[in-house]
C-alpha positions in Angstrom: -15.9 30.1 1.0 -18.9 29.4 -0.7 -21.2 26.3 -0.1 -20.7 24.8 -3.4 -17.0 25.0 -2.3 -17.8 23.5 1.4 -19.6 20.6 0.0 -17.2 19.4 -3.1 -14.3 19.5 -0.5 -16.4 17.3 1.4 -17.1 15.0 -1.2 -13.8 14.7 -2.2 -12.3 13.7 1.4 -8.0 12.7 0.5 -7.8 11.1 3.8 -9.6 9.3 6.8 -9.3 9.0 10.4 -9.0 5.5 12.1 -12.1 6.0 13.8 -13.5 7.1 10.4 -12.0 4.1 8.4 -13.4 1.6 11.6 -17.1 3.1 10.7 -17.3 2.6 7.4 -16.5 -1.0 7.5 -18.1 -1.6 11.0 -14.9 -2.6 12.3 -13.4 -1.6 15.7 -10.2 0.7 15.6 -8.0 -1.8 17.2 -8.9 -3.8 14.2 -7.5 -0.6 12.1 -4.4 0.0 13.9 -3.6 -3.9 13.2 -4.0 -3.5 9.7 -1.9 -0.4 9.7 1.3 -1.9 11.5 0.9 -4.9 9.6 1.4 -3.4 6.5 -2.2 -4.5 5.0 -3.8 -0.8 5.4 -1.5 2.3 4.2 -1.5 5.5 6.5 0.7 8.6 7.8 1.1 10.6 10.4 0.6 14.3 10.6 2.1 15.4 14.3 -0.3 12.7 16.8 -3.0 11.8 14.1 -3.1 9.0 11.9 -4.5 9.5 8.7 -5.6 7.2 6.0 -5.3 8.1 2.4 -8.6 7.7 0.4 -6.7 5.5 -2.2 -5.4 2.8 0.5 -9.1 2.6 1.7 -9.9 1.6 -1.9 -7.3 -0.8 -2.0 -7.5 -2.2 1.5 -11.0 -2.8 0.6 -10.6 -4.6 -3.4 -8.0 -6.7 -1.0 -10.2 -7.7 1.5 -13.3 -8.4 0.0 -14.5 -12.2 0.8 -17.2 -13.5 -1.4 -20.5 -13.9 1.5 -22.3 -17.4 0.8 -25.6 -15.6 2.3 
């Protein structure tokens, strides 16, 4: 595989991690897994790891942005 190919696959990352997902939005992964079995934050399972789809962290983001009165 060439590098070109190494670094457009990881530009083009389909899913996320919990611990991952917690990062990006400085968040802890408790926080995640609460979304998840709430229903707020979409995600699957692929034998023990939980993976969240690059579209749901779009939308669980559009969804949770709160206008900051800084």
């Amino acid at each position: 595989m060439s590098k070109k190919t190494i670094v457009e696959l990881e530009l083009k990352k389909r899913g996320y991690s919990p611990a991952e997902f917690a990062k990006m939005f400085g968040i802890g992964r408790s926080t995640v897994f609460d979304q998840i079995y709430s229903g707020k934050l979409n995600a699957y399972k692929v034998g023990a790891r939980t993976i969240i789809p690059a579209d749901s962290v779009d939308e669980w983001e559009r969804n949770n942005r709160k206008q900051c009165r800084c």
